[in-house]
VMD Tcl script that builds the backbone (N, CA, C; Angstrom):
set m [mol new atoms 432]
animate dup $m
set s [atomselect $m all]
$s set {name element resname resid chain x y z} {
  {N N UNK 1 A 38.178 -11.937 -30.652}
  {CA C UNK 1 A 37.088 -12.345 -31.525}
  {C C UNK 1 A 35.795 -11.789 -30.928}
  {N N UNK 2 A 35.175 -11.380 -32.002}
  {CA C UNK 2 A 33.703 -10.558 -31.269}
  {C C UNK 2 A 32.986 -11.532 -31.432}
  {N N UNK 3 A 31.316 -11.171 -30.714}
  {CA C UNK 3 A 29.983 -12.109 -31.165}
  {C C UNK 3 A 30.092 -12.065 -32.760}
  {N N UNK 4 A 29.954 -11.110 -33.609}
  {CA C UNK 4 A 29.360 -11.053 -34.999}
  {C C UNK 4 A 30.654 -12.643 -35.876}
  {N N UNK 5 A 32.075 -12.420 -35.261}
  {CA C UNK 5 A 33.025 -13.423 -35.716}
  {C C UNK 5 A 32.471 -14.960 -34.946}
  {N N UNK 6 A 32.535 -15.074 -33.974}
  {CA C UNK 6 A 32.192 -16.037 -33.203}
  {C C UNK 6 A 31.186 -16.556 -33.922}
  {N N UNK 7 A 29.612 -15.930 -34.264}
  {CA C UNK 7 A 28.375 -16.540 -34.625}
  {C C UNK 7 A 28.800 -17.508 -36.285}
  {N N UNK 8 A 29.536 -16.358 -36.836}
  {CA C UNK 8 A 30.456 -16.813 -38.070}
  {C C UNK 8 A 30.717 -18.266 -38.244}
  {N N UNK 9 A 31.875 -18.185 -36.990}
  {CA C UNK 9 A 32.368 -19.498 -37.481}
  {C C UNK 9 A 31.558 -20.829 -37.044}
  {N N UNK 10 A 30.727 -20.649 -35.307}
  {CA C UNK 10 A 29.485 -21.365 -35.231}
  {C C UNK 10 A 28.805 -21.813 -36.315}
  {N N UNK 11 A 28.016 -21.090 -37.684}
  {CA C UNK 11 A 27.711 -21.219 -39.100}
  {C C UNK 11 A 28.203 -22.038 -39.670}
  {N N UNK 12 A 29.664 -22.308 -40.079}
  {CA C UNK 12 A 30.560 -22.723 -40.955}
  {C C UNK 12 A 30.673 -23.923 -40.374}
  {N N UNK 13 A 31.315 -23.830 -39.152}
  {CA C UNK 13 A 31.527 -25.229 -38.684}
  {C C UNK 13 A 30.320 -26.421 -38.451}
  {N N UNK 14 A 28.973 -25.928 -38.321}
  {CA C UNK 14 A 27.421 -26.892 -38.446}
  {C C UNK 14 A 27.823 -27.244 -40.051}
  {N N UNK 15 A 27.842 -25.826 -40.780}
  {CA C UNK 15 A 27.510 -26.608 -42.308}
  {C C UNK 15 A 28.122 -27.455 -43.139}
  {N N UNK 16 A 29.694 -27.567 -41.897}
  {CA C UNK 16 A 31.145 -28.755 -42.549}
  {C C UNK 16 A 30.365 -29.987 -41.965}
  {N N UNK 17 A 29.595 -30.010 -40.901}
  {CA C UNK 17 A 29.033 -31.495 -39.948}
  {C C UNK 17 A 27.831 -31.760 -40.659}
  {N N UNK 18 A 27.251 -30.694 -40.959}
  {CA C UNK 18 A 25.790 -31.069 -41.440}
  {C C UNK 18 A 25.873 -32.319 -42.114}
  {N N UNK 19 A 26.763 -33.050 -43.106}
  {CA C UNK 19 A 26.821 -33.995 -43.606}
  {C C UNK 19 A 27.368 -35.534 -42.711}
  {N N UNK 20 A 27.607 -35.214 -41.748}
  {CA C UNK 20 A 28.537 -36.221 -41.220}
  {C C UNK 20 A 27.489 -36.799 -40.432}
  {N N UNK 21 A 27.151 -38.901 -40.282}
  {CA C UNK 21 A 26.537 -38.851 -39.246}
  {C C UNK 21 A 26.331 -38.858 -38.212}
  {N N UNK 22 A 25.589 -38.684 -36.847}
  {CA C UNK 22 A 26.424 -38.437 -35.826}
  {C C UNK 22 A 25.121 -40.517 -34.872}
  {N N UNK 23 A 26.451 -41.077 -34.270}
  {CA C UNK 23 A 26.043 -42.529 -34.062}
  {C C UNK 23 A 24.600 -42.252 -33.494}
  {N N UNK 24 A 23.807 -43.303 -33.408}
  {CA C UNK 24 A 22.919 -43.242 -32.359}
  {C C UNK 24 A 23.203 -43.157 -30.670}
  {N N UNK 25 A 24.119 -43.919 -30.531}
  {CA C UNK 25 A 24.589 -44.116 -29.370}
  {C C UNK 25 A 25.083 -42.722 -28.368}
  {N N UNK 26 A 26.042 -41.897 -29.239}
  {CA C UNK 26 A 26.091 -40.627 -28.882}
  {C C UNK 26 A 24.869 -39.723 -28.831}
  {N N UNK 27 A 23.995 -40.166 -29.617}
  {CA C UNK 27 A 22.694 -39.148 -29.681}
  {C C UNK 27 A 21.933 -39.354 -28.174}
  {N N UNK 28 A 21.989 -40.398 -27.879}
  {CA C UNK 28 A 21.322 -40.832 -26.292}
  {C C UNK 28 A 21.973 -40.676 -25.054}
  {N N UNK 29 A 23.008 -40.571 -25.468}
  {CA C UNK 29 A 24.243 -39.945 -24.343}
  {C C UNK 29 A 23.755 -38.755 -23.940}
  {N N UNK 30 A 23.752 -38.045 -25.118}
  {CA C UNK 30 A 24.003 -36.433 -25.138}
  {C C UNK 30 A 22.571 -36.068 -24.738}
  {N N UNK 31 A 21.320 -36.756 -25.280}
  {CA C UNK 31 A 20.189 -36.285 -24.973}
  {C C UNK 31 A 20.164 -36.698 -23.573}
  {N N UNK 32 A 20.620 -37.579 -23.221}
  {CA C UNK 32 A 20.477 -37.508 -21.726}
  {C C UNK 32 A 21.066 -37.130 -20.631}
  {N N UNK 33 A 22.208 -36.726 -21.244}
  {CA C UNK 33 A 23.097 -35.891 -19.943}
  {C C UNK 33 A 22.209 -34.214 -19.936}
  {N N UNK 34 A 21.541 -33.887 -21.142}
  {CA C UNK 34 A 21.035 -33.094 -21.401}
  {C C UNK 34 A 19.657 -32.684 -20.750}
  {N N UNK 35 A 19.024 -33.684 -20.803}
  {CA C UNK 35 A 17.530 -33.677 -19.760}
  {C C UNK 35 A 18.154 -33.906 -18.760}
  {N N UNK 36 A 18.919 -34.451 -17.501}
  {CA C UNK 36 A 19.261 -34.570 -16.622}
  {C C UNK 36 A 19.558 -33.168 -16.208}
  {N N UNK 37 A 20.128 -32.220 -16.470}
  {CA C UNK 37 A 20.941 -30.831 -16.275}
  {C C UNK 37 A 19.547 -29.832 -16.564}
  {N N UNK 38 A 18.790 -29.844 -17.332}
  {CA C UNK 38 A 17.883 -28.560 -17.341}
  {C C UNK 38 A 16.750 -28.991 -16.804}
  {N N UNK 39 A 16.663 -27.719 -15.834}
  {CA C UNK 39 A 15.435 -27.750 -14.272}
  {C C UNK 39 A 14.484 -27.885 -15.638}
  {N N UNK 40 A 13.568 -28.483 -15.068}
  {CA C UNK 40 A 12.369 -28.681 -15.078}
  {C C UNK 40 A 11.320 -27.894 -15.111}
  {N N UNK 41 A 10.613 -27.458 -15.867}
  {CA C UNK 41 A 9.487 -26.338 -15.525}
  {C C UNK 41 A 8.127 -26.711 -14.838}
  {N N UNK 42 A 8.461 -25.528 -13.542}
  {CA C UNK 42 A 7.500 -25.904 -12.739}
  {C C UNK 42 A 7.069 -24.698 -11.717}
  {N N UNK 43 A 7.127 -24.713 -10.244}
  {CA C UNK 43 A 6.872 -23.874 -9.591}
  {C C UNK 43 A 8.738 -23.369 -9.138}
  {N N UNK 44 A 8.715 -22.169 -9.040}
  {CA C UNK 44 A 10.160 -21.432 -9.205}
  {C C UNK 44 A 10.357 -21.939 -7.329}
  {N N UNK 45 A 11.578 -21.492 -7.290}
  {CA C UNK 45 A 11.865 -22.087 -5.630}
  {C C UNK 45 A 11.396 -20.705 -4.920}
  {N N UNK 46 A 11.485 -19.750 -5.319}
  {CA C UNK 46 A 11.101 -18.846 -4.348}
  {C C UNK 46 A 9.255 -18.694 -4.428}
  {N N UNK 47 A 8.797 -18.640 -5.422}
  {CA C UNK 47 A 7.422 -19.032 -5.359}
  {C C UNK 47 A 7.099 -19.221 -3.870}
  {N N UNK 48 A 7.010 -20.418 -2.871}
  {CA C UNK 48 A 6.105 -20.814 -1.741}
  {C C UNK 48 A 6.896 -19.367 -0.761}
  {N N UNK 49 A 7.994 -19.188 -0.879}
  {CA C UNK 49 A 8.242 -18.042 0.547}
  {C C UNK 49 A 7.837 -16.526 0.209}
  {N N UNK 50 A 7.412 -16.583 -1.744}
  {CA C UNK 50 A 6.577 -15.581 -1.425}
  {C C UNK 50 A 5.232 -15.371 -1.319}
  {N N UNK 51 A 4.624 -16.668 -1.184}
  {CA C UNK 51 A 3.188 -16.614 -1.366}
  {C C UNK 51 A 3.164 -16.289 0.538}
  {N N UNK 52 A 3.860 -16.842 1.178}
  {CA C UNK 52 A 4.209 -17.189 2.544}
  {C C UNK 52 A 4.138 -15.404 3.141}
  {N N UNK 53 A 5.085 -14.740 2.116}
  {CA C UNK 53 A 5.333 -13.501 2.592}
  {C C UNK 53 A 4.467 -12.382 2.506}
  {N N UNK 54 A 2.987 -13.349 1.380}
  {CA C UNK 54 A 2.337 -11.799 0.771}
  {C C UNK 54 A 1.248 -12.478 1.900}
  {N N UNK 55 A 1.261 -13.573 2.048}
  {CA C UNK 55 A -0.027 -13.851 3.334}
  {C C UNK 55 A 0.448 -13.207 4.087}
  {N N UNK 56 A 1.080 -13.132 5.236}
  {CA C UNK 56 A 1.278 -12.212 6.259}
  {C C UNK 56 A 1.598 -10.504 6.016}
  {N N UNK 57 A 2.013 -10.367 5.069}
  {CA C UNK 57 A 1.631 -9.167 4.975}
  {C C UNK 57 A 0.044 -8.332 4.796}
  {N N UNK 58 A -0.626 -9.383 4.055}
  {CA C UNK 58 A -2.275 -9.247 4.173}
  {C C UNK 58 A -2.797 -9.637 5.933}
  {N N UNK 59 A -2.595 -10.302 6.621}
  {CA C UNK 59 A -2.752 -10.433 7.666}
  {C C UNK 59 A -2.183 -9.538 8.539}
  {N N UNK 60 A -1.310 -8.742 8.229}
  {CA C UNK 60 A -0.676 -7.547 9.472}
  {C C UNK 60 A -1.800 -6.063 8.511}
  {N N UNK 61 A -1.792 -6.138 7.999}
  {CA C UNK 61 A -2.512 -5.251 7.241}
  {C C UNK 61 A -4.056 -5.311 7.607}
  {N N UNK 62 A -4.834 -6.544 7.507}
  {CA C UNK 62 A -5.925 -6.684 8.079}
  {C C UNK 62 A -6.157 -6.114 9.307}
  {N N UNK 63 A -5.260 -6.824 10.270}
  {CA C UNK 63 A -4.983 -6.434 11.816}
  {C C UNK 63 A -4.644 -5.083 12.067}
  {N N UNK 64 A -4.065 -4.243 10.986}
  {CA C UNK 64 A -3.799 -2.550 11.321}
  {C C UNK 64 A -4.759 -1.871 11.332}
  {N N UNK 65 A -5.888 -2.507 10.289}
  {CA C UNK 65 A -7.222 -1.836 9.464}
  {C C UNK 65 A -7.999 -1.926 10.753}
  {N N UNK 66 A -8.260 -3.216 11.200}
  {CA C UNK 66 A -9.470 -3.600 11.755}
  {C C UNK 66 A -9.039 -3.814 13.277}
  {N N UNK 67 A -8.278 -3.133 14.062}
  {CA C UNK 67 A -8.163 -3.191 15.436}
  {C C UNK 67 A -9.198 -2.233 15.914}
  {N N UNK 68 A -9.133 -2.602 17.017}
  {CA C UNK 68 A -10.213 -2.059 18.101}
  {C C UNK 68 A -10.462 -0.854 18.021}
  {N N UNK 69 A -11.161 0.229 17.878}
  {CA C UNK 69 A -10.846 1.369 18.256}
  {C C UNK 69 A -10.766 1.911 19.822}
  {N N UNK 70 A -9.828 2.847 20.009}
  {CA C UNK 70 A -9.342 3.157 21.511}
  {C C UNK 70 A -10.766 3.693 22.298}
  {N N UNK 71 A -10.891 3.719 23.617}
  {CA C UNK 71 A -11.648 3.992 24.518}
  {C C UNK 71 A -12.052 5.536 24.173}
  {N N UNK 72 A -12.655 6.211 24.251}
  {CA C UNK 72 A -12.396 7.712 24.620}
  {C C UNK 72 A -12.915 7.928 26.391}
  {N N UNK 73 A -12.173 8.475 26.842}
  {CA C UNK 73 A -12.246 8.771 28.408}
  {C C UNK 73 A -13.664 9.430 28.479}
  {N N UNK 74 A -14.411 9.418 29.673}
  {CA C UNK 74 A -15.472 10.142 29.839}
  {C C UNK 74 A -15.183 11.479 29.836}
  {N N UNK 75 A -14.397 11.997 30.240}
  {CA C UNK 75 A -14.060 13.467 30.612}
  {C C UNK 75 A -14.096 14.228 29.196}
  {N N UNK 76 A -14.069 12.986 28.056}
  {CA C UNK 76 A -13.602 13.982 26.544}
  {C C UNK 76 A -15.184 13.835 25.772}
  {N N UNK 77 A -15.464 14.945 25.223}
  {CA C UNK 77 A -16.480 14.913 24.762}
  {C C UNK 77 A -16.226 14.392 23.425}
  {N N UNK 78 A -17.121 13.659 22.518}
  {CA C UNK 78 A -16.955 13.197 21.059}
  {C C UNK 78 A -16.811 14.023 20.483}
  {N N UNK 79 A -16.213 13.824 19.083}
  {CA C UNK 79 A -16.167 14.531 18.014}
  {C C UNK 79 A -17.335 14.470 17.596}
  {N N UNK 80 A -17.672 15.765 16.967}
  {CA C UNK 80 A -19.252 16.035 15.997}
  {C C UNK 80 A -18.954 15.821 14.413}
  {N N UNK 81 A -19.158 15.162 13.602}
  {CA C UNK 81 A -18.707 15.322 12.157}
  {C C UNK 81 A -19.262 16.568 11.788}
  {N N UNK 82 A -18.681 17.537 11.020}
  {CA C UNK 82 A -18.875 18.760 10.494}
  {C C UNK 82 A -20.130 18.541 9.244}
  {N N UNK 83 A -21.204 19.151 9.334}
  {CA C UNK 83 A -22.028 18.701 8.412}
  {C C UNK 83 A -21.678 19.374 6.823}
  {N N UNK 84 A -22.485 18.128 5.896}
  {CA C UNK 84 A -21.960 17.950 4.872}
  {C C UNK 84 A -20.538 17.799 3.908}
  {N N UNK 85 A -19.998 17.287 4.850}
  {CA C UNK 85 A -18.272 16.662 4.540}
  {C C UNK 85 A -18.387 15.296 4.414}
  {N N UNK 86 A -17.675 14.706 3.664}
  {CA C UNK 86 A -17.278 13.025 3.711}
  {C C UNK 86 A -16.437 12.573 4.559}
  {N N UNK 87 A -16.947 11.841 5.513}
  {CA C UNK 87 A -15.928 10.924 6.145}
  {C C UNK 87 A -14.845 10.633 5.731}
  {N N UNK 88 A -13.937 10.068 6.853}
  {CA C UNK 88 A -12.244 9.686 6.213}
  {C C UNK 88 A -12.205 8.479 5.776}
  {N N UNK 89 A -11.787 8.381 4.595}
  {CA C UNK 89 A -11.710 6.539 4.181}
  {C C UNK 89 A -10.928 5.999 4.856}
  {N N UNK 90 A -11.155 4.753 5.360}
  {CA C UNK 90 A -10.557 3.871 6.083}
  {C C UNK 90 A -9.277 3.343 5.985}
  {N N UNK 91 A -8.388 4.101 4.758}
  {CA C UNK 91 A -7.004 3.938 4.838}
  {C C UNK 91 A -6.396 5.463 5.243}
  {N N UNK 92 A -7.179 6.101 5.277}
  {CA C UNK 92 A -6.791 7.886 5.385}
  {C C UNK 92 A -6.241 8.005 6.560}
  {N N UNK 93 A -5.223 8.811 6.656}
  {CA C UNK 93 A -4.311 9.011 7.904}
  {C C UNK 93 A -5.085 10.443 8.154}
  {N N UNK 94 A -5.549 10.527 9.577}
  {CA C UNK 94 A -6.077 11.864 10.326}
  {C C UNK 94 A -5.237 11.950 11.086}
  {N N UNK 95 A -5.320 13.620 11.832}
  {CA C UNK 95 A -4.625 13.920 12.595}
  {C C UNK 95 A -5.422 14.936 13.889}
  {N N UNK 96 A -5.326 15.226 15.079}
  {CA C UNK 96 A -6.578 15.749 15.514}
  {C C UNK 96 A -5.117 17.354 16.361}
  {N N UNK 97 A -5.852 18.112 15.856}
  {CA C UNK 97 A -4.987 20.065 15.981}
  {C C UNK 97 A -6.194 20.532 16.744}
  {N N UNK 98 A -5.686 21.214 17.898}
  {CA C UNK 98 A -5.881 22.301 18.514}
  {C C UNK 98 A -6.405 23.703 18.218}
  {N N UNK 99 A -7.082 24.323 18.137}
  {CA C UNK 99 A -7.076 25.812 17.606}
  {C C UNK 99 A -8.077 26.689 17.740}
  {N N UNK 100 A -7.860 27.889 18.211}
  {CA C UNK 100 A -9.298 28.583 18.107}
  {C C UNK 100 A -9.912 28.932 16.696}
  {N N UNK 101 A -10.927 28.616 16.872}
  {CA C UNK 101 A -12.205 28.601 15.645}
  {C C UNK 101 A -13.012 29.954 16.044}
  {N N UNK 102 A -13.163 31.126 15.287}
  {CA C UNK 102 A -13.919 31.861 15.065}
  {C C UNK 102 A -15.559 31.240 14.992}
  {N N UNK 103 A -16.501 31.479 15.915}
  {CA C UNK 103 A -17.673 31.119 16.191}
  {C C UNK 103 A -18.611 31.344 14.790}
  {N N UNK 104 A -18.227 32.570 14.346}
  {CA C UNK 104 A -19.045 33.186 12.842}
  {C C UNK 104 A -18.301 31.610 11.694}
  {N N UNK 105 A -17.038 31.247 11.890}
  {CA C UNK 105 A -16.872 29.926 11.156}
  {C C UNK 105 A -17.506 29.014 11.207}
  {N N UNK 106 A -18.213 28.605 12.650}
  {CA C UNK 106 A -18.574 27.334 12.567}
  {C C UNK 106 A -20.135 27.721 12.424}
  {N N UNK 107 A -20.601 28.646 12.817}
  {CA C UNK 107 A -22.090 28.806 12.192}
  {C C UNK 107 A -22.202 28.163 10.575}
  {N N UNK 108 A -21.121 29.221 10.106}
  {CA C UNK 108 A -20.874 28.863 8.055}
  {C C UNK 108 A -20.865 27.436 8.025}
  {N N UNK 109 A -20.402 26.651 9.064}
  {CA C UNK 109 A -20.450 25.483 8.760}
  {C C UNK 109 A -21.411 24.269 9.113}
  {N N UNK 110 A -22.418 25.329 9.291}
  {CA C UNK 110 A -23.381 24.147 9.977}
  {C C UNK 110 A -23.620 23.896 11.242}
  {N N UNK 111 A -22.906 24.397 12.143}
  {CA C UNK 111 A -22.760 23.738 14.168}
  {C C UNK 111 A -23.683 24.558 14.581}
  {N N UNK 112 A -24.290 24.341 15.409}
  {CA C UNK 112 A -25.461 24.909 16.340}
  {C C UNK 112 A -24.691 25.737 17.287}
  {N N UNK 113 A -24.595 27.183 17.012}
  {CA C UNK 113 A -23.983 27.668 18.435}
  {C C UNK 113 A -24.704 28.466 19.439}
  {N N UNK 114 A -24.916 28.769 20.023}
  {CA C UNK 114 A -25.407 29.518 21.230}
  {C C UNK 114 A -24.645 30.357 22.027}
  {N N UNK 115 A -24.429 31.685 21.250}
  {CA C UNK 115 A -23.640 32.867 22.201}
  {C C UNK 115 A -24.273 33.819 21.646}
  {N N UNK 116 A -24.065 35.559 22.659}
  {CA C UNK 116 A -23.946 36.205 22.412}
  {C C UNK 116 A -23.699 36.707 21.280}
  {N N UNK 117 A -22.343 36.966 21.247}
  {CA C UNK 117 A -21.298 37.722 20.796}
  {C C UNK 117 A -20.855 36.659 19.635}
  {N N UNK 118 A -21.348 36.488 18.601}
  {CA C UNK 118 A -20.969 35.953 17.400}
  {C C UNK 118 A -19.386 35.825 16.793}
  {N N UNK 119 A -18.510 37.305 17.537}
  {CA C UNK 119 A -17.481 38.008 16.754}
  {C C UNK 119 A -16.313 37.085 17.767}
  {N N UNK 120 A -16.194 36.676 18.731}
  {CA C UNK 120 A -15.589 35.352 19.527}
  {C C UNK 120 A -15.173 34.093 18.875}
  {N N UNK 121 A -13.895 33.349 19.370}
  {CA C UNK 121 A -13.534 32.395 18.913}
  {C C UNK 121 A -13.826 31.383 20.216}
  {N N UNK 122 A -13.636 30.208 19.623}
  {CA C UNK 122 A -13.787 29.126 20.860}
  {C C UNK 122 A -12.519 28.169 20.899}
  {N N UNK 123 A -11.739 27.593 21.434}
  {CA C UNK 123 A -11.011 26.366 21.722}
  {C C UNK 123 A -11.812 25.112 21.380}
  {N N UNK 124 A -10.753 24.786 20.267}
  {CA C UNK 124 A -11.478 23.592 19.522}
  {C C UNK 124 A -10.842 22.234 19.354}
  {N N UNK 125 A -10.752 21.184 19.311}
  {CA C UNK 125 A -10.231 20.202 18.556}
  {C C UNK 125 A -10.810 19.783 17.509}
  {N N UNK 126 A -9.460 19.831 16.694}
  {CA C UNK 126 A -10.022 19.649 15.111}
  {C C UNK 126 A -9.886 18.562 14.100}
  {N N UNK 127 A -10.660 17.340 13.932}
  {CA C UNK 127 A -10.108 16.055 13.261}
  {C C UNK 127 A -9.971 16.449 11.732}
  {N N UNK 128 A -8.744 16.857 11.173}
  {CA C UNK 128 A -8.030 17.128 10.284}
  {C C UNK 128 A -7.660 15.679 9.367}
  {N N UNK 129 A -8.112 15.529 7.991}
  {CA C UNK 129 A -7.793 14.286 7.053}
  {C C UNK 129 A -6.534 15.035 6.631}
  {N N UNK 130 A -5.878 13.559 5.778}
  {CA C UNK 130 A -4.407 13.793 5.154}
  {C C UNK 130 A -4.369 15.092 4.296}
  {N N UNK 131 A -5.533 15.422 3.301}
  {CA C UNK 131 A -5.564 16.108 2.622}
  {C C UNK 131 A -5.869 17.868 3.413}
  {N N UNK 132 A -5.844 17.711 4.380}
  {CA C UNK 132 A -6.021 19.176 4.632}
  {C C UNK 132 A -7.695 19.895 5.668}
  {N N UNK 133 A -8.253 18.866 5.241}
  {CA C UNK 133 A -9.936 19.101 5.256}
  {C C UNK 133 A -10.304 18.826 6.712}
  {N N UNK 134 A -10.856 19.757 7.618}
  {CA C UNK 134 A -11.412 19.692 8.533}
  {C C UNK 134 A -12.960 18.529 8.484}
  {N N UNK 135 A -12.752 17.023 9.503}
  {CA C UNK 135 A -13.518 16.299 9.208}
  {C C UNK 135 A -14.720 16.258 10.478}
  {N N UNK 136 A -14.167 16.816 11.263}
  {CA C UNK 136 A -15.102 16.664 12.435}
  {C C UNK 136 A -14.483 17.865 13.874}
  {N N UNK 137 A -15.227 18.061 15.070}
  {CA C UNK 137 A -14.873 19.089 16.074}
  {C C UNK 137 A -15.150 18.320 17.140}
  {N N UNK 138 A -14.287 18.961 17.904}
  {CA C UNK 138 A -14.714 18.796 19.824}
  {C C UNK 138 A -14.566 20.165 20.495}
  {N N UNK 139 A -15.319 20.104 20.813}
  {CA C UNK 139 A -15.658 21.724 21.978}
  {C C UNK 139 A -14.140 21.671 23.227}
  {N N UNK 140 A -13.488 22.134 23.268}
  {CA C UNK 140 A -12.635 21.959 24.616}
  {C C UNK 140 A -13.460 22.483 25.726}
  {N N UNK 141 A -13.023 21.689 26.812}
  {CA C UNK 141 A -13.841 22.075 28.146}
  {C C UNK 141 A -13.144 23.576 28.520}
  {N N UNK 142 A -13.861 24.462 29.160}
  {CA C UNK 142 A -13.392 25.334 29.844}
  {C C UNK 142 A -13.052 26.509 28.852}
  {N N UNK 143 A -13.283 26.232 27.563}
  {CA C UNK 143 A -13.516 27.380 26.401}
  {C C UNK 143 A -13.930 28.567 26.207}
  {N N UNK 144 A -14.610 29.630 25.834}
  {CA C UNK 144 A -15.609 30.973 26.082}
  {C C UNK 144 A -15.789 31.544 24.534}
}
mol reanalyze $m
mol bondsrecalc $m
mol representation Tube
mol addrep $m
């Protein structure tokens, strides 16, 4: 027997009762075994362990954002932000690369250099954002 037969005879068989009455006594039975059995609408049971779960996840998240930033050793010189670039937003993953920089580059970019020989590269560290974009420099010691 399919649903479409099943719903069928469900139909037929209300509209043979529809006439019949049904006691009071059974009506209070049934309504009440009936409210007894269906939950209640209210707060779901998992509700409190996830309100539980999205707080600490906002709290480890806070704490990732807003920790200390690390020391830098005296021996390391700061990074210079590269002028006219935007800073890294504060969820942006950087990464800091190694590399010689053509001196005629960083003129184009704004840095104050002082050499000779323009046509020279220098040893650089380079604070690199997720997207690709050179955000800031450090001179390496012992460079030319």
């Amino acid at each position: 027997m399919n649903e479409r037969e099943l719903a069928e005879a469900m139909r037929k068989l209300a509209a043979e009762n529809a006439a019949v009455p049904v006691p009071p006594e059974i009506e209070v039975r049934v309504m009440a075994a009936f409210e007894g059995r269906v939950p209640r609408r209210g707060v779901p049971w998992w509700m409190p362990m996830a309100s539980v779960a999205m707080a600490a996840s906002l709290a480890v998240a806070f704490w990732v954002t807003r920790r200390p930033a690390t020391a830098v050793p005296q021996a390391e010189a700061p990074f210079v932000a590269i002028p006219y670039v935007a800073g890294p937003a504060p969820y942006e993953r950087t990464e800091v690369r190694r590399m010689d920089i053509p001196l005629a580059a960083l003129i184009a970019a704004g840095v104050e250099v002082r050499a000779a020989n323009v046509g020279g590269s220098v040893r650089a560290d380079v604070l690199v954002g997720q997207d690709g974009r050179p955000l800031a420099i450090r001179l390496v010691q012992g460079s030319s």
